[in-house]
C-alpha positions as a Markdown table, in Angstrom:
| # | Residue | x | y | z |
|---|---|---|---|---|
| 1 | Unk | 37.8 | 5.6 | 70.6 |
| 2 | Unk | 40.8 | 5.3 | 68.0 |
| 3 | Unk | 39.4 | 7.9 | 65.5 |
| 4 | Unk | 39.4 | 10.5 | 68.8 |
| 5 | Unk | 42.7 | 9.6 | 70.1 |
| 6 | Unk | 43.8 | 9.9 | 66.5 |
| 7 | Unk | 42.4 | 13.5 | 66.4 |
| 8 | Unk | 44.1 | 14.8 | 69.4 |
| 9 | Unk | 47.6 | 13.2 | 68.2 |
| 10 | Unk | 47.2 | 16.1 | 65.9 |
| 11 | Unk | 47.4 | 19.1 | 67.4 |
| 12 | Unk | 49.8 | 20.5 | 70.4 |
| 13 | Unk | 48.5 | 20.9 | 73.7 |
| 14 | Unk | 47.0 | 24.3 | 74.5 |
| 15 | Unk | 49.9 | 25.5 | 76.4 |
| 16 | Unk | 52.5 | 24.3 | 73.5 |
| 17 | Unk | 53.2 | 25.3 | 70.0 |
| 18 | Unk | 51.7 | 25.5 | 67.1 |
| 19 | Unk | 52.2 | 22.9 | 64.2 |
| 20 | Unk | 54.7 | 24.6 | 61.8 |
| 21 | Unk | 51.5 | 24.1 | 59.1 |
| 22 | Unk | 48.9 | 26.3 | 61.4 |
| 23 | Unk | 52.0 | 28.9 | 62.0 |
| 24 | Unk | 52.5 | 30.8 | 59.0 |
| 25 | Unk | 48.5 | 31.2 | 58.4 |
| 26 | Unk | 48.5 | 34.1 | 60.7 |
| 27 | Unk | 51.3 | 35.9 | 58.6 |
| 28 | Unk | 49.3 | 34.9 | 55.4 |
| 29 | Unk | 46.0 | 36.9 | 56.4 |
| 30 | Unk | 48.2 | 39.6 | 57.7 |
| 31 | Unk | 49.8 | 40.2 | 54.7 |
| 32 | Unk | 46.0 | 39.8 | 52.7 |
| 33 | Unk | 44.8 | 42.6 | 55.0 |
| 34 | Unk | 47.7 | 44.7 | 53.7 |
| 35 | Unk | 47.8 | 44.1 | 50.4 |
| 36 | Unk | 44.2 | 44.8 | 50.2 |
| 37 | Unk | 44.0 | 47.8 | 52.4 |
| 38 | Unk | 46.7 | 49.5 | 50.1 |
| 39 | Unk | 44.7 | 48.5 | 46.9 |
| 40 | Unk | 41.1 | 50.0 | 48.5 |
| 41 | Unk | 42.1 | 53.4 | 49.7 |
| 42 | Unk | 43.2 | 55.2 | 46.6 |
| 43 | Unk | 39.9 | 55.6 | 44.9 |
| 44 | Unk | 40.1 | 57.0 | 41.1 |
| 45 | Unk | 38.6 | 60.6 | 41.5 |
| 46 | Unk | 35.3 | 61.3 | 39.8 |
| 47 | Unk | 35.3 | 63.7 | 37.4 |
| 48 | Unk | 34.5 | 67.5 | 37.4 |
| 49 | Unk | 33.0 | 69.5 | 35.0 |
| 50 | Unk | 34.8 | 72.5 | 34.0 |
| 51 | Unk | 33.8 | 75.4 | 32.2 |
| 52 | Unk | 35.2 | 76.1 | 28.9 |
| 53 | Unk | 37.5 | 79.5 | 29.5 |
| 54 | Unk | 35.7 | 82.5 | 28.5 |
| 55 | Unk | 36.2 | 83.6 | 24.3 |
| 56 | Unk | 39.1 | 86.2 | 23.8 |
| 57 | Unk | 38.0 | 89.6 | 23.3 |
| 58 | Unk | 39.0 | 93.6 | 23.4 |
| 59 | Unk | 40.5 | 93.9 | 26.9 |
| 60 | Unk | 38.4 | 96.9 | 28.7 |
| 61 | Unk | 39.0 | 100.7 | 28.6 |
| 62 | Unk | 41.2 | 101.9 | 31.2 |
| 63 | Unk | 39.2 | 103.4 | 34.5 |
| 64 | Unk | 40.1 | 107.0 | 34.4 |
| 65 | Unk | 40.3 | 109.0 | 38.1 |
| 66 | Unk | 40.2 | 112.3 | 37.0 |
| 67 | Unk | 40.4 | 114.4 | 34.2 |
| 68 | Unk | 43.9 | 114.6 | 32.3 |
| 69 | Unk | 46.3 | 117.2 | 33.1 |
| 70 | Unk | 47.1 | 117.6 | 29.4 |
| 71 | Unk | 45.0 | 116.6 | 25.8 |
| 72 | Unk | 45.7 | 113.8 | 24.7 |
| 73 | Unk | 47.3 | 113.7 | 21.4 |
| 74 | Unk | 45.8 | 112.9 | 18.1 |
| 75 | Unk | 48.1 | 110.2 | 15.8 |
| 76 | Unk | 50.3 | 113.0 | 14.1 |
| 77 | Unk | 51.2 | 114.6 | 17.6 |
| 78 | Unk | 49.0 | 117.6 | 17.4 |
| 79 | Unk | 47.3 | 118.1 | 20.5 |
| 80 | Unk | 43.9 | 117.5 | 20.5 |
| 81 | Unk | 41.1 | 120.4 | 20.6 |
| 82 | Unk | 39.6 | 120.7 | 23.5 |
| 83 | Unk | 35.6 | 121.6 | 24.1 |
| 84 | Unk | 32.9 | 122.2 | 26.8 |
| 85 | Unk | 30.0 | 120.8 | 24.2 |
| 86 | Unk | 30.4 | 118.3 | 21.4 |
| 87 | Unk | 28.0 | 120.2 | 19.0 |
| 88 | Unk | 30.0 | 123.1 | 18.8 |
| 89 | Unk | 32.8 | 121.2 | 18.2 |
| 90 | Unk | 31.3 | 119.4 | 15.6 |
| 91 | Unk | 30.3 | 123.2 | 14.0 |
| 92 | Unk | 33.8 | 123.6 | 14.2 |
| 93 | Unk | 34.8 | 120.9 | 12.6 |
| 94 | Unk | 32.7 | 121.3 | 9.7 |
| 95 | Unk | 32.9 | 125.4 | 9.1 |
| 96 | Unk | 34.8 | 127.7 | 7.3 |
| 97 | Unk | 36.5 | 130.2 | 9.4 |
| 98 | Unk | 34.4 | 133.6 | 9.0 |
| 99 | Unk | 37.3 | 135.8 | 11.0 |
| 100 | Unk | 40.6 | 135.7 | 12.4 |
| 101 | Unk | 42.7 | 137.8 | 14.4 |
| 102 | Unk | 46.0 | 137.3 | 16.5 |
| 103 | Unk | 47.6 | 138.8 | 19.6 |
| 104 | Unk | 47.8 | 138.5 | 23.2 |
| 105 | Unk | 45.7 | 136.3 | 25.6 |
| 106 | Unk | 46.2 | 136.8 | 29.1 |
| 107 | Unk | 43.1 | 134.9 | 32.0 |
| 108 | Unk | 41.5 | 135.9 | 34.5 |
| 109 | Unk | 39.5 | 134.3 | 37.3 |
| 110 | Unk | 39.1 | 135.6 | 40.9 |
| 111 | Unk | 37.8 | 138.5 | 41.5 |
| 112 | Unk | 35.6 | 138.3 | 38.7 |
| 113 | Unk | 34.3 | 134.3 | 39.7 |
| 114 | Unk | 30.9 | 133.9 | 40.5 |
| 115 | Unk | 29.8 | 137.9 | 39.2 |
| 116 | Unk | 27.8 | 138.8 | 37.1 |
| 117 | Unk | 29.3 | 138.7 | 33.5 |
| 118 | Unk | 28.8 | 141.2 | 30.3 |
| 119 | Unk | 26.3 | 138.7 | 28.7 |
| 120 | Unk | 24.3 | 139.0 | 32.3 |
| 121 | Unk | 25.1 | 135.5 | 33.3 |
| 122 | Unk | 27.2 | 134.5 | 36.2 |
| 123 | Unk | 30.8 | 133.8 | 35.4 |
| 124 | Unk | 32.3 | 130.0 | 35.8 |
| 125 | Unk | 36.1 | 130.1 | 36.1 |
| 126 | Unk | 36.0 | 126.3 | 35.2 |
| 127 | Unk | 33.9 | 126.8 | 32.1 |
| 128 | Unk | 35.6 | 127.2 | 28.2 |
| 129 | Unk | 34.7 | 130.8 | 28.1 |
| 130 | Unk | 36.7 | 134.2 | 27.1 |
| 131 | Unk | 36.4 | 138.0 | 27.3 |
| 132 | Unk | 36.8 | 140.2 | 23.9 |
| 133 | Unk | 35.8 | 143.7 | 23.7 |
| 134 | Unk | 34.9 | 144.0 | 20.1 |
| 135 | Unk | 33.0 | 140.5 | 19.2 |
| 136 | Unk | 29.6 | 140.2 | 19.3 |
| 137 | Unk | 28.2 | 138.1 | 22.6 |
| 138 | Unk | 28.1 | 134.5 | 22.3 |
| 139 | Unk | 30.6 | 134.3 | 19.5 |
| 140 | Unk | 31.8 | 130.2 | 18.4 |
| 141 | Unk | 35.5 | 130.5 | 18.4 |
| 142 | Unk | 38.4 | 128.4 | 18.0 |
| 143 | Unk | 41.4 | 129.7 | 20.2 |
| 144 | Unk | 45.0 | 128.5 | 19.7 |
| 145 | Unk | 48.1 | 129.2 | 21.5 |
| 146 | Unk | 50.8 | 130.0 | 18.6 |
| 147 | Unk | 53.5 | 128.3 | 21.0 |
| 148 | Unk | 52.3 | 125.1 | 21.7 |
| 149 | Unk | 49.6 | 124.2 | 19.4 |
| 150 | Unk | 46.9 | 123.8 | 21.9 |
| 151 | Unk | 43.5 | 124.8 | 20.9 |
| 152 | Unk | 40.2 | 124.9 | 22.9 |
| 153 | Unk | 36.3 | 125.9 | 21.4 |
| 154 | Unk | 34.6 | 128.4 | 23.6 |
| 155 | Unk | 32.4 | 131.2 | 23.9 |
| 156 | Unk | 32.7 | 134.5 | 24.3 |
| 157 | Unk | 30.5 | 135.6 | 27.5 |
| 158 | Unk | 32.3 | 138.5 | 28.9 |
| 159 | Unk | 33.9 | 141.9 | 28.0 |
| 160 | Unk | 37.4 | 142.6 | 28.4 |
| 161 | Unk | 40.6 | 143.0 | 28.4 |
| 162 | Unk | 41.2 | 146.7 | 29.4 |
| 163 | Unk | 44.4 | 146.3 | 29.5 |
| 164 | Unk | 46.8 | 147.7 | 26.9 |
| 165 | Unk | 47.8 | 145.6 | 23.9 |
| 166 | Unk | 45.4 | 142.3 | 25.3 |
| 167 | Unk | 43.2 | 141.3 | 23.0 |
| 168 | Unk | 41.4 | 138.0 | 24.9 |
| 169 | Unk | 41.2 | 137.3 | 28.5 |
| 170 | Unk | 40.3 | 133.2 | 29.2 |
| 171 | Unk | 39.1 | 132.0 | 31.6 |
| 172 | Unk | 40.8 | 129.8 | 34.1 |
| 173 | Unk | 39.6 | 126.2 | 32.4 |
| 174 | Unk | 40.2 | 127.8 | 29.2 |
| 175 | Unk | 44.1 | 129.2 | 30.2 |
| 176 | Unk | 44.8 | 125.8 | 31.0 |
| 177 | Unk | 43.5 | 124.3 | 28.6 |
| 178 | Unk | 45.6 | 126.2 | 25.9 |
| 179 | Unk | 48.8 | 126.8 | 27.9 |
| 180 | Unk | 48.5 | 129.7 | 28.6 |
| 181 | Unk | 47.6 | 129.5 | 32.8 |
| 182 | Unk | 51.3 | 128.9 | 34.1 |
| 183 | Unk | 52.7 | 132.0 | 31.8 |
| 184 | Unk | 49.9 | 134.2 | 32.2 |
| 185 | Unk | 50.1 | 135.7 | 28.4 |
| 186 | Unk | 50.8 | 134.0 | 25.3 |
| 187 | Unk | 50.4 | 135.1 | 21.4 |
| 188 | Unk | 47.3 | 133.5 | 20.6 |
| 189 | Unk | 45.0 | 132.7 | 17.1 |
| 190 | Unk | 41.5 | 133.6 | 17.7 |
| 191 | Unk | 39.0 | 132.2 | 14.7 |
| 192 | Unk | 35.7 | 133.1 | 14.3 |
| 193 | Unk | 33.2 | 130.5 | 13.1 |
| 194 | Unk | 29.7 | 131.7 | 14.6 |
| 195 | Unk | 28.3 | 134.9 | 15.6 |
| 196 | Unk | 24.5 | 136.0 | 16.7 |
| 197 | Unk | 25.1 | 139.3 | 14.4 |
| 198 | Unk | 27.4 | 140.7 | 12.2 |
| 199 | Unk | 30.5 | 141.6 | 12.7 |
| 200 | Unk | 31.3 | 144.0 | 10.3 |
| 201 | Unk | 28.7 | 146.7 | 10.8 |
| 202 | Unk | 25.5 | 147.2 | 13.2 |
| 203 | Unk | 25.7 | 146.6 | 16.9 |
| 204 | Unk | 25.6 | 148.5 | 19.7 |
| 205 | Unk | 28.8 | 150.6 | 21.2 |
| 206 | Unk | 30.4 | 152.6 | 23.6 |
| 207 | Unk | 33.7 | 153.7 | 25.0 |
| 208 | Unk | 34.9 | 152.4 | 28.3 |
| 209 | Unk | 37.5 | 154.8 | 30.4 |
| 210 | Unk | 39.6 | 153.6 | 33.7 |
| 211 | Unk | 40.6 | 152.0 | 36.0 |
| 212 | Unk | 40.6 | 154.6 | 38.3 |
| 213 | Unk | 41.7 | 154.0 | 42.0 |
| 214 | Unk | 39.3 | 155.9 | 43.8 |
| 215 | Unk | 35.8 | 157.2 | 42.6 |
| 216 | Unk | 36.5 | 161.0 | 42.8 |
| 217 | Unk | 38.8 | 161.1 | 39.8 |
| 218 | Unk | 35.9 | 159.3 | 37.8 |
| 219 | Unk | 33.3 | 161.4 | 39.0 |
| 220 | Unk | 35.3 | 164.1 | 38.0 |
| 221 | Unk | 35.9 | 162.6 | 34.1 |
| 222 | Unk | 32.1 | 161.7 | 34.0 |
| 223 | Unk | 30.9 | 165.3 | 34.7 |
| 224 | Unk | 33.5 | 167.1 | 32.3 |
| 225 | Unk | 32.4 | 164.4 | 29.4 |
| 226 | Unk | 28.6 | 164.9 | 29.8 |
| 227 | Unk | 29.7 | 169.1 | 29.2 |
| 228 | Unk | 31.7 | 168.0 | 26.2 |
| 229 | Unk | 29.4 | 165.1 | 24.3 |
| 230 | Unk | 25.9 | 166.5 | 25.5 |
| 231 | Unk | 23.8 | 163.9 | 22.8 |
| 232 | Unk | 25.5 | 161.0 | 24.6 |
| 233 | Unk | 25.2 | 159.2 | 27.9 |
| 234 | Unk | 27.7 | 159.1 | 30.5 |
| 235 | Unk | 27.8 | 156.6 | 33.7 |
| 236 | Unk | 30.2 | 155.8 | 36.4 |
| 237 | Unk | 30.3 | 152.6 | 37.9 |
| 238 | Unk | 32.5 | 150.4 | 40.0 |
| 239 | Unk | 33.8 | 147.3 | 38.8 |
| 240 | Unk | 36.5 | 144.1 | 40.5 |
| 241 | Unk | 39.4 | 146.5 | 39.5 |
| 242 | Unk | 38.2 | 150.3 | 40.2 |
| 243 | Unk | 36.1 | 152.6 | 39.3 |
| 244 | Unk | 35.2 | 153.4 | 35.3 |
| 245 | Unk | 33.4 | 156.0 | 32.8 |
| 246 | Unk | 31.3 | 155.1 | 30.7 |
| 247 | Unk | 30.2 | 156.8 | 27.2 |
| 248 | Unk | 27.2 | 155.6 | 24.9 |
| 249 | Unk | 26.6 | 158.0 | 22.2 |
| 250 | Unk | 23.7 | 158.7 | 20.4 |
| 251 | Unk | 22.0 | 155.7 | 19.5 |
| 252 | Unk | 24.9 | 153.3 | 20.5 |
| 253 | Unk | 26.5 | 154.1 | 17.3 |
| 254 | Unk | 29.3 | 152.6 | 16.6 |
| 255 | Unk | 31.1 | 155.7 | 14.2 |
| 256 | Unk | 30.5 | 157.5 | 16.9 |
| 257 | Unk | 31.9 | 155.6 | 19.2 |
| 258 | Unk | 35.2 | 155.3 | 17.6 |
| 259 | Unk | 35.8 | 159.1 | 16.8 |
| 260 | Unk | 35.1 | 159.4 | 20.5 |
| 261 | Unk | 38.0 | 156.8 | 21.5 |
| 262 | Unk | 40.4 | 158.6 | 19.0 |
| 263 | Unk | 39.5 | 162.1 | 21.0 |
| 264 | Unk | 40.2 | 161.0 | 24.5 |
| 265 | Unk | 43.6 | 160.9 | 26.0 |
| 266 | Unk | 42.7 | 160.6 | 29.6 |
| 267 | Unk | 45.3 | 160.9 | 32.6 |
| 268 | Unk | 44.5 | 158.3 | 34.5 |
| 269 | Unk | 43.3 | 154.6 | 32.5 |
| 270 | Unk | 42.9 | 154.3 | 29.2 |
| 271 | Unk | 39.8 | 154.5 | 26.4 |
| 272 | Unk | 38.6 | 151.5 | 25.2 |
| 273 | Unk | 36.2 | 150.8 | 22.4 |
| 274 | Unk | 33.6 | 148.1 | 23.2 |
| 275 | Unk | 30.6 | 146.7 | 22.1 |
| 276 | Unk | 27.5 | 145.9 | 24.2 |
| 277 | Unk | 25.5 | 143.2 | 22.5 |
């Protein structure tokens, strides 16, 4: 009975206080809890591969939207030759020049786009091509525009210019391409490097007479020059521009031909020599 009594002698009743002893224990685990809550949550973060950065290299050509307005420019400012096929331009680039000639270039493009060209094929405004008179179809040839410097390798595909004192006419792609679209006519280089036949004798030839503006003036030329040059062959036809006379002499000889240009002094158009093939 003494041990018990002894037992409750050492704590309150339930409705007093605690012994000062049993009151800070509380506190203790409070501040336990805290301690350890605040040492738990940060966890270290695992670890995450990462990919070594790729190795530096040449960054990637420029995405081009269109073709450039200009050529570009090679490293010693000259503009850079421009060319519809890469082979001829490599014939250029490793050819001698077999003939040369300078004068005036002028283009030409509608009403002529989509006809039937000299060389029988339709014309392509947007192709490298040009129109001579005198050199033989499908000529290689180097044009450049004494001005600016600007060169371009085409073909020539098409007969033409009849106009006074021309000696090319480009077309559209090819006037651009040189300069020579904004002013319409510049002094131009014209280098030969390849030709199907020679171009100092053989071919055939003929003399070409108009424009005239309406087809009874041409009739009328075309029946007085089959009186006058009975051994050659005179046609009338309408081209784009009017209506021409056409004389093929005997044999499509080119001697011939010539005297026959040096004759005529028509009213109305002019004579011009030009070859066929």
């Amino acid at each position: 009975m003494m041990d018990l009594a002894a037992e409750r002698a050492k704590v309150t009743p339930v409705t007093g206080r605690p012994r000062p002893g049993l009151r800070a224990l509380p506190q203790m685990i409070l501040l336990s809890a805290a301690i350890a809550l605040g040492t738990g949550c940060h966890h270290k973060p695992a670890a995450v591969a990462v990919a070594p950065p790729p190795a530096l290299g040449a960054p990637p050509p420029p995405v081009s939207s269109g073709p450039p307005s200009a050529p570009a420019s090679g490293p010693t400012g000259v503009p850079a030759i421009v060319a519809d096929s890469a082979a001829d331009a490599d014939f250029v680039g490793s050819h001698p020049v077999i003939y040369s000639e300078e004068g005036l270039a002028s283009w030409y493009g509608p009403p002529y786009d989509k006809r039937r060209g000299a060389n029988g094929e339709i014309f392509d405004k947007n192709a490298l091509t040009a129109a001579h008179r005198t050199l033989p179809m499908n000529s290689l040839v180097k044009v450049t525009n004494l001005s600016t410097g600007q060169s371009a390798i085409l073909r020539v595909t098409d007969r033409g210019p009849f106009v006074p004192d021309r000696m090319l006419d480009l077309s559209l792609a090819s006037a651009k391409a040189i300069g020579v679209w904004r002013p319409g006519v510049a002094r131009v280089r014209v280098e030969v490097f390849a030709a199907p036949a020679p171009l100092d004798h053989g071919g055939r030839w003929c003399v070409q007479i108009g424009a005239f503006k309406d087809e009874k003036g041409a009739f009328q030329l075309r029946d007085q020059l089959t009186r006058k040059y009975r051994t050659a062959k005179v046609i009338e036809f309408t081209g784009p521009t009017g209506h021409w006379v056409r004389i093929r002499p005997q044999e499509d000889d080119k001697g011939r031909a010539v005297e026959i240009a040096r004759e005529l002094q028509p009213r109305e158009g002019e004579a011009y020599l030009v070859r066929l093939d």
